[in-house]
C-alpha positions as CSV (number, residue, x, y, z in Angstrom):
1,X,11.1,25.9,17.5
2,X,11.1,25.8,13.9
3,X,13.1,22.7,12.7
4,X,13.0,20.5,15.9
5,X,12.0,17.0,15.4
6,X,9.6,16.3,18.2
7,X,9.2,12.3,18.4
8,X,6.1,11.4,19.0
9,X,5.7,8.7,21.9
10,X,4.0,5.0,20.8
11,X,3.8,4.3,24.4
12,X,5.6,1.2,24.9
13,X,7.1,1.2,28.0
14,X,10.6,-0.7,28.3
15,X,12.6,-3.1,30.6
16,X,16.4,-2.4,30.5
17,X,18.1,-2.3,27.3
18,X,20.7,-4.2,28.6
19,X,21.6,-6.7,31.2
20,X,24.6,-5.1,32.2
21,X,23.1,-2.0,34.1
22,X,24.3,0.6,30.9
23,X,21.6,3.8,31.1
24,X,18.4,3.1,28.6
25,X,18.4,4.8,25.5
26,X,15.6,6.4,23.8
27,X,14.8,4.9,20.5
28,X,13.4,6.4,17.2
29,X,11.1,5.2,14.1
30,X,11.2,7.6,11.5
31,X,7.6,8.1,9.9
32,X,9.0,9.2,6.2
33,X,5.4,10.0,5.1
34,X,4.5,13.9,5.1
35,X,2.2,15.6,7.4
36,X,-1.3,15.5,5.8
37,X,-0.7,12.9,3.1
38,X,-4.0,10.6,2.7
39,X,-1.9,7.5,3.4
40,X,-0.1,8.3,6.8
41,X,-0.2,6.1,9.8
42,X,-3.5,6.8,12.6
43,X,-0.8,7.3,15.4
44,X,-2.7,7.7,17.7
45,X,-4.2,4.5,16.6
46,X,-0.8,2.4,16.5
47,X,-0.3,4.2,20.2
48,X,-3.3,2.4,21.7
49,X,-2.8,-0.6,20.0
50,X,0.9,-1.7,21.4
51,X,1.6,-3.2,24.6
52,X,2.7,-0.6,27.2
53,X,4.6,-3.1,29.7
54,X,8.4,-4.5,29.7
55,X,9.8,-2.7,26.5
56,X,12.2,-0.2,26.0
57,X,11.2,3.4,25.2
58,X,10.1,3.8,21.4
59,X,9.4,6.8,20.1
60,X,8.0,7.7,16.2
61,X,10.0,10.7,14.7
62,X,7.6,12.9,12.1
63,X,8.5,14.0,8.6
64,X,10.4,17.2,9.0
65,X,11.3,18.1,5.9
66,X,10.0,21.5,4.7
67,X,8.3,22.4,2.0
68,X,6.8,18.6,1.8
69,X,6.6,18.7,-1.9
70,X,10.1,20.4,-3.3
71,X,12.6,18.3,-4.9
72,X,14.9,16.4,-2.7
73,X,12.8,16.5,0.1
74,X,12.2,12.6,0.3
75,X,16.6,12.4,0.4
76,X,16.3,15.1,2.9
77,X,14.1,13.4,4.9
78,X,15.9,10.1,4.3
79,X,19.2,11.6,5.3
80,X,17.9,13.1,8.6
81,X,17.1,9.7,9.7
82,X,20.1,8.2,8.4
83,X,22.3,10.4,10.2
84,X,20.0,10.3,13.9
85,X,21.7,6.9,15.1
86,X,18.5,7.1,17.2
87,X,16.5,6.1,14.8
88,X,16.6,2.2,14.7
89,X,13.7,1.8,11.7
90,X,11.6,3.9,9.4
91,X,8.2,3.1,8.6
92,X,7.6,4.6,4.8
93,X,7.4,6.0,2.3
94,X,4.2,7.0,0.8
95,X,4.5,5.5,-2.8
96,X,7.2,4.0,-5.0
97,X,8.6,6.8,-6.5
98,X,9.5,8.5,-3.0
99,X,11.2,5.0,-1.6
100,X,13.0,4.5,-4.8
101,X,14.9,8.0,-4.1
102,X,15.9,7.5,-0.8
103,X,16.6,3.6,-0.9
104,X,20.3,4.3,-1.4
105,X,20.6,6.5,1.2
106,X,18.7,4.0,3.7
107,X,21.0,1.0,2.2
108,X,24.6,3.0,2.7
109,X,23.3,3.8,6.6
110,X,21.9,0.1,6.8
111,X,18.3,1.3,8.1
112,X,15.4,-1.3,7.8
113,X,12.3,0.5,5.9
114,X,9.6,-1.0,5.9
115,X,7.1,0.1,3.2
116,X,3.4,-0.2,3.7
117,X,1.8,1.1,0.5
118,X,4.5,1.4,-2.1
119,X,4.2,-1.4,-4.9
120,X,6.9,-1.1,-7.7
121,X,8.2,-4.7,-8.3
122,X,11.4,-2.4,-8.4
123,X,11.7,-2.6,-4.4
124,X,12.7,-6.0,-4.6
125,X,16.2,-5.3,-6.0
126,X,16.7,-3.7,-2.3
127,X,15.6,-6.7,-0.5
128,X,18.8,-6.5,1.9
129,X,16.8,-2.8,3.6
130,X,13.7,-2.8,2.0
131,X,10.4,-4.4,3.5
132,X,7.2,-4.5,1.2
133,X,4.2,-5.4,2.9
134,X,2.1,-4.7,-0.4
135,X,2.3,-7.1,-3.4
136,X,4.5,-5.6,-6.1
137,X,2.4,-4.3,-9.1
138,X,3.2,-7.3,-11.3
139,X,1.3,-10.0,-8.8
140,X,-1.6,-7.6,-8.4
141,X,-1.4,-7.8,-12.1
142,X,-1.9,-11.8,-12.4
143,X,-4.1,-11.4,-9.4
144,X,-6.6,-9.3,-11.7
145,X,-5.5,-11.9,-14.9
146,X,-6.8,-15.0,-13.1
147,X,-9.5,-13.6,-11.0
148,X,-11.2,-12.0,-14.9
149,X,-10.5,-15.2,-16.6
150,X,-11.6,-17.8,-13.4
151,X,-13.7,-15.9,-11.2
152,X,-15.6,-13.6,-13.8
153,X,-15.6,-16.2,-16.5
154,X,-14.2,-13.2,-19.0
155,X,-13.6,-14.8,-23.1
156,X,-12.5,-11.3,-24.3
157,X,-10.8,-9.6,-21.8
158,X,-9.3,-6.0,-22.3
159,X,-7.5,-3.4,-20.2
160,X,-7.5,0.3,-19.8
161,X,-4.4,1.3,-17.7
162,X,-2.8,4.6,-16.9
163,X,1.2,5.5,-18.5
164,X,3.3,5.5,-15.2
165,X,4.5,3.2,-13.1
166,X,2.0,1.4,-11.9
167,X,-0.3,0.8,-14.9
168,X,2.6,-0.6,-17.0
169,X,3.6,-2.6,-13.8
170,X,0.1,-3.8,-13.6
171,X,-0.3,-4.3,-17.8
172,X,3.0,-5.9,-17.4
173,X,1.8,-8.4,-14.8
174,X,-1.8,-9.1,-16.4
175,X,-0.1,-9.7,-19.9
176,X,2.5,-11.8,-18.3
177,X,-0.3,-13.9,-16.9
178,X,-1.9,-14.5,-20.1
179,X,0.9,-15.4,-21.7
180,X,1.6,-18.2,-18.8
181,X,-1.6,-20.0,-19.2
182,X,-1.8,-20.0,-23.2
183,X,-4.4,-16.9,-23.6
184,X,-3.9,-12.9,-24.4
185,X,-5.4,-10.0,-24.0
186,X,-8.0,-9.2,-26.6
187,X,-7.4,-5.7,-26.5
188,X,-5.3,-2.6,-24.0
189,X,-5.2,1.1,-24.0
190,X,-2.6,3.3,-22.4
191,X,-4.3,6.9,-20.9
192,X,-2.3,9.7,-19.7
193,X,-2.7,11.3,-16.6
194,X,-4.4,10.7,-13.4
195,X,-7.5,13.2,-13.2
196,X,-10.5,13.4,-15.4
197,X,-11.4,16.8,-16.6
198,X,-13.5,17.7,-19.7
199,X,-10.4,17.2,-21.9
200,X,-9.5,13.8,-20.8
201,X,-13.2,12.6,-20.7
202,X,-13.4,13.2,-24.4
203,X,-9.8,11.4,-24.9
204,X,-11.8,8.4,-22.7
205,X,-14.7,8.4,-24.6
206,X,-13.1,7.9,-27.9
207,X,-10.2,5.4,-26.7
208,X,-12.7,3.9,-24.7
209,X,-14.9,3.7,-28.1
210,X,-12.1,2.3,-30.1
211,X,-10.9,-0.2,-27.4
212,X,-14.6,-2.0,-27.2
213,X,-15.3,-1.9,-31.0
214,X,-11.9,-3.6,-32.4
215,X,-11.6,-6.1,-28.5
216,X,-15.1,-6.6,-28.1
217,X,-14.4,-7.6,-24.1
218,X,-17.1,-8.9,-21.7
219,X,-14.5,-8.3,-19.0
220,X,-12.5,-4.8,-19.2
221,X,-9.2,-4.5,-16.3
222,X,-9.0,-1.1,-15.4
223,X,-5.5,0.2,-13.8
224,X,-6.3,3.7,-13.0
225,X,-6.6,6.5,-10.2
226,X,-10.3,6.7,-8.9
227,X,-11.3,10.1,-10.8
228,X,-10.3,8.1,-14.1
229,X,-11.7,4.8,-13.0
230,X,-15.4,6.7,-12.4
231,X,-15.3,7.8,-16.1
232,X,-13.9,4.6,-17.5
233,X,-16.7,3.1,-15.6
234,X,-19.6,5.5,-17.1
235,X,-18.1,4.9,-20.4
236,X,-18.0,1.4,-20.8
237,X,-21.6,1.1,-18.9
238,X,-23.2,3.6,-21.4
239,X,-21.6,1.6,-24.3
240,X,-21.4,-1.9,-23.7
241,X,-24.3,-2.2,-20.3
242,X,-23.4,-5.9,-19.8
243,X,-19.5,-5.4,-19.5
244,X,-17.9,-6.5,-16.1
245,X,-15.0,-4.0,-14.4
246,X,-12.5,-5.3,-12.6
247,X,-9.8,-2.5,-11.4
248,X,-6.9,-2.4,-9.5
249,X,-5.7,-1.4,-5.8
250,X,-5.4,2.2,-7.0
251,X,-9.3,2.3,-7.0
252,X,-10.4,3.7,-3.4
253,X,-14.0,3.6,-3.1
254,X,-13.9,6.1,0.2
255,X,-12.6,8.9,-2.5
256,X,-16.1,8.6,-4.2
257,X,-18.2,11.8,-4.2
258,X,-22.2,11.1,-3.3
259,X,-23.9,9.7,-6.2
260,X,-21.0,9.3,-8.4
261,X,-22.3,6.1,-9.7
262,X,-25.3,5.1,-10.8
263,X,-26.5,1.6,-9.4
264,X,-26.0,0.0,-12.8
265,X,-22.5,1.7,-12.9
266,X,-21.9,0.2,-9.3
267,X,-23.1,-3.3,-9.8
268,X,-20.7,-3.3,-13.2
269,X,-17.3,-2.7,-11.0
270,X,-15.6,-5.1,-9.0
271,X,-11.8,-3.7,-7.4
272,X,-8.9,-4.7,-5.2
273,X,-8.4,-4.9,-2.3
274,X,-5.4,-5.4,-0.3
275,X,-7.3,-5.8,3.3
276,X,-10.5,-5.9,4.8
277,X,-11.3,-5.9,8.1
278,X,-11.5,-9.5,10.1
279,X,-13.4,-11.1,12.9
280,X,-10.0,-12.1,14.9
281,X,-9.8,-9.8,18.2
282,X,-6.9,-7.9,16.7
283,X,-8.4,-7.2,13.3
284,X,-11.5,-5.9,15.9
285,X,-9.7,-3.8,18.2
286,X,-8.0,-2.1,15.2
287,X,-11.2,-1.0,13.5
288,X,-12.6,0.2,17.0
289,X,-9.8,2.4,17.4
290,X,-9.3,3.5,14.2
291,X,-13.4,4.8,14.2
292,X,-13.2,6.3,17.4
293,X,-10.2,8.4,16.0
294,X,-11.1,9.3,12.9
295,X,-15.0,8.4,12.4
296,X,-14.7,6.1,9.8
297,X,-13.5,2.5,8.7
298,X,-9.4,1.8,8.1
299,X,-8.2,1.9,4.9
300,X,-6.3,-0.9,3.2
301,X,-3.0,1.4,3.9
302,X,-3.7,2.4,7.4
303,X,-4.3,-1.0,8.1
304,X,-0.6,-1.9,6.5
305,X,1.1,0.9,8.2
306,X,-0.3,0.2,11.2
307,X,1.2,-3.0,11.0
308,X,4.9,-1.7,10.3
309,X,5.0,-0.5,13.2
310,X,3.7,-3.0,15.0
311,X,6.2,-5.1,13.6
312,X,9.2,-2.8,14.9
313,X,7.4,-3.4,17.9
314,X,7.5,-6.4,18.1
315,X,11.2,-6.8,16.6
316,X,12.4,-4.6,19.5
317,X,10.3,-6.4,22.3
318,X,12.3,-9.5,21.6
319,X,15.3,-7.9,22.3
320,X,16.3,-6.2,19.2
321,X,17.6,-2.9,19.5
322,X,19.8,-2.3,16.4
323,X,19.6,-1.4,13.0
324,X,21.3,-4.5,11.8
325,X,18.9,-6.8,14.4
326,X,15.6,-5.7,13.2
327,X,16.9,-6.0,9.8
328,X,18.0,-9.8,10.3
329,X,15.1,-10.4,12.6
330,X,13.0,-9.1,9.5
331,X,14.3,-11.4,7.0
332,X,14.4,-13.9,9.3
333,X,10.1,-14.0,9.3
334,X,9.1,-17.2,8.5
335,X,12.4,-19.2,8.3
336,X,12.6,-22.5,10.7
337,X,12.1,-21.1,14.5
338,X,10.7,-17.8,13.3
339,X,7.0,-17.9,12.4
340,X,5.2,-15.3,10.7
341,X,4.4,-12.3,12.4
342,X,0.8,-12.2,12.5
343,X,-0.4,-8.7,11.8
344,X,-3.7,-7.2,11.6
345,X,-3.3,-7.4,7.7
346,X,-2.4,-11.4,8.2
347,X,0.9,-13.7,8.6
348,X,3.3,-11.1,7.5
349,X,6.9,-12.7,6.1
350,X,9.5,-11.3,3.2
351,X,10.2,-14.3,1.8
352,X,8.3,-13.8,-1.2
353,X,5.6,-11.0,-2.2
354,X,2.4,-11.3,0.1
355,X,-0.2,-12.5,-2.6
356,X,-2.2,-13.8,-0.4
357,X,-3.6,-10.2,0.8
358,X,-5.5,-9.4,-2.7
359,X,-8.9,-9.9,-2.7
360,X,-11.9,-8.3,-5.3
361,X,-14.8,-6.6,-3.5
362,X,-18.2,-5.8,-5.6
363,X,-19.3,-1.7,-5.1
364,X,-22.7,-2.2,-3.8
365,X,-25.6,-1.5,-5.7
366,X,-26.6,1.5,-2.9
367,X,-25.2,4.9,-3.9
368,X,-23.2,7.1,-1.5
C-alpha cells in the first residue's frame, strides 16, 4: 500500500532486550538517502556482512518521502523518523545540503545521524547528533595543500574550484594551508556549475587560459564534479603538457565514459580518495560481497555507509538500545575504555575529523 514504510531486515538476530523478561521490541535505522541515489547503502551488502547471533531485532527503514526531489522532502523525511520512536538511528543523508535541513529536526528529537558522505565543515556545529565519518571539506583542502607542495614538489601551485559549497570549503581549506606554512597560492579561479556543456567548455578554456598565463603553476588543485574535472583536465594538458592535477574527493573515476581521457591526460591527474580497499579479512569480505551484488568494486561512499551501519550495529550489540545510548556510546569512541571502532574504512572515532582516510590515487595510464 502506497505510503507504508516497509523496514527492510539487516538480519541480526537478538537476545532479550532486557533482563527483566519485558517483550522484545523491533528496532529501526532510518536510511534518509532516496531510492536510486548513486550514493545509497548496498543493503543487501551490510545484510550479509553483520553477525546474525545474540542481538536484538534491527531493522533499516527506507526513504519514503515522495516525490524524492520536491522541496521539503529531506524535513519530511527527517520528521517521519523523528516521530517513529522505533527508529533508534539514522544512517544519512546523501550530501551536506540535505543534513544541514534536517539537522534541527534530528537534534529537537535527539536522534544520532550518522553521515557517511556529507563533508561541510558546517556539521560540526551539530556535534551533540551529528556523526561525520568523511573529513570536512576544509581538511581535504590542506590534504590537497600539503600533498601539491610535499608529495608533487609543486613551486606554483594554482586551483580551479567550482562556486558552492564544497569548492569554497575546499579553496578555503587549501588557502588556509598555505597561509599556515608561509606560502600562497600563485593563482585560483572560481567556475560555475557542475556540468560541462559546449557553453561552459568555452568559459573553461578561456579561464583556464587566463589562470595558467598570469599563475604559471606546475601543479593546478582542481575542486570540481567529474564532467568539469575531464575538461579542466584536457585543458590544462593541451596547454601546459607538463602540468600535474591533483583534484579533490568529488572526482569519481567510475563516472568516466570509455576513452574519456587520453593516456597523457590520465598520467597528468592524480585525485582523492577517501578509501580503498584493504588486505585485512574485513576490508576482503566487504569487496566480495559488494561484487557479487552489484558486479563491480565499492565505492569510497558505500564503503563509509556500510560502515554506519555497522556501527549502529555494533552500538546496539553492546547493549544499547536508545537514542540517547548510541549517541553517548558514539561520542564516547576513542575516549579511555572505549577504543576505536574499527570499520572497514579504518579506526573510526568523532573526536576530531578523520584525516587519516585521505589518500591521492594516480588514474592509470590504460583507458577505459
Amino acid at each position: 500500500m502506497p505510503g507504508l514504510v516497509r523496514p527492510i531486515a539487516l538480519g541480526i538476530g537478538l537476545s532479550a532486550l532486557l533482563a527483566c523478561g519485558q517483550p522484545e521490541r523491533e528496532l529501526r535505522v532510518g536510511h534518509a538517502v532516496p531510492v536510486g541515489d548513486q550514493s545509497r547503502v548496498l543493503v543487501n551488502v551490510a545484510r550479509g556482512m553483520l553477525d546474525s547471533t545474540a542481538l536484538p531485532r534491527l531493522t533499516i527503514v527506507p526513504w519514503e518521502v515522495v516525490p524524492t526531489n520536491a522541496e521539503g522532502s529531506e524535513t519530511g523525511q527527517a520528521e517521519r523518523f523523528a516521530s517513529d520512536p522505533r527508529v533508534v538511528a539514522v544512517v544519512g543523508h546523501a550530501g551536506s545540503k540535505s543534513t544541514l535541513l534536517a539537522s534541527p529536526i534530528y537534534g529537537a528529537a535527539g536522534v544520532p545521524v550518522i553521515v557517511p558522505t556529507a563533508s561541510s565543515r558546517l556539521l560540526r556545529d551539530a556535534r551533540e547528533h551529528l556523526f561525520p565519518l568523511s573529513p570536512p571539506d576544509d581538511v581535504e583542502g590542506a590534504f590537497l595543500a600539503d600533498y601539491a607542495i610535499d608529495s608533487l614538489k609543486g613551486a606554483r601551485v594554482a586551483m580551479l574550484y567550482v562556486a558552492d559549497a564544497f569548492g569554497v570549503g575546499i579553496h578555503e581549506g587549501v588557502r588556509a594551508r598555505f597561509s599556515a606554512r608561509s606560502q600562497r597560492l600563485t593563482g585560483d579561479a572560481a567556475l560555475a556549475g557542475r556540468e560541462c556543456h559546449q557553453g561552459e567548455r568555452d568559459a573553461m578554456e578561456s579561464i583556464t587560459r587566463a589562470l595558467l598565463r598570469r599563475a604559471t603553476p606546475d601543479v593546478v588543485i582542481v575542486a570540481l564534479s567529474t564532467a568539469q574535472t575531464v575538461c579542466a583536465v584536457r585543458t590544462l594538458v593541451a596547454l601546459a603538457p607538463a602540468i600535474r592535477i591533483l583534484a579533490a574527493d568529488a572526482f569519481d573515476p567510475s563516472e568516466l565514459p570509455r576513452n574519456a581521457l587520453s593516456a597523457a591526460e590520465r598520467r597528468a591527474l592524480g585525485y582523492v580518495v577517501t578509501w580503498e580497499p584493504g588486505t585485512d579479512s574485513l576490508s576482503l569480505a566487504f569487496v566480495r560481497r559488494a561484487r557479487a551484488e552489484t558486479g563491480r568494486d565499492p565505492t569510497p561512499g558505500q564503503a563509509m555507509t556500510h560502515d554506519a551501519f555497522m556501527l549502529i550495529a555494533q552500538a546496539v550489540r553492546e547493549g544499547h538500545t536508545s537514542r540517547a545510548a548510541i549517541r553517548r556510546w558514539l561520542q564516547a569512541l576513542g575516549t579511555p575504555g572505549h577504543p576505536p571502532y574499527h570499520g572497514v574504512t579504518g579506526p573510526i572515532t568523532f573526536l576530531e575529523p578523520r584525516r587519516t582516510v585521505l589518500r591521492v590515487r594516480q588514474l592509470t595510464a590504460e583507458r577505459n
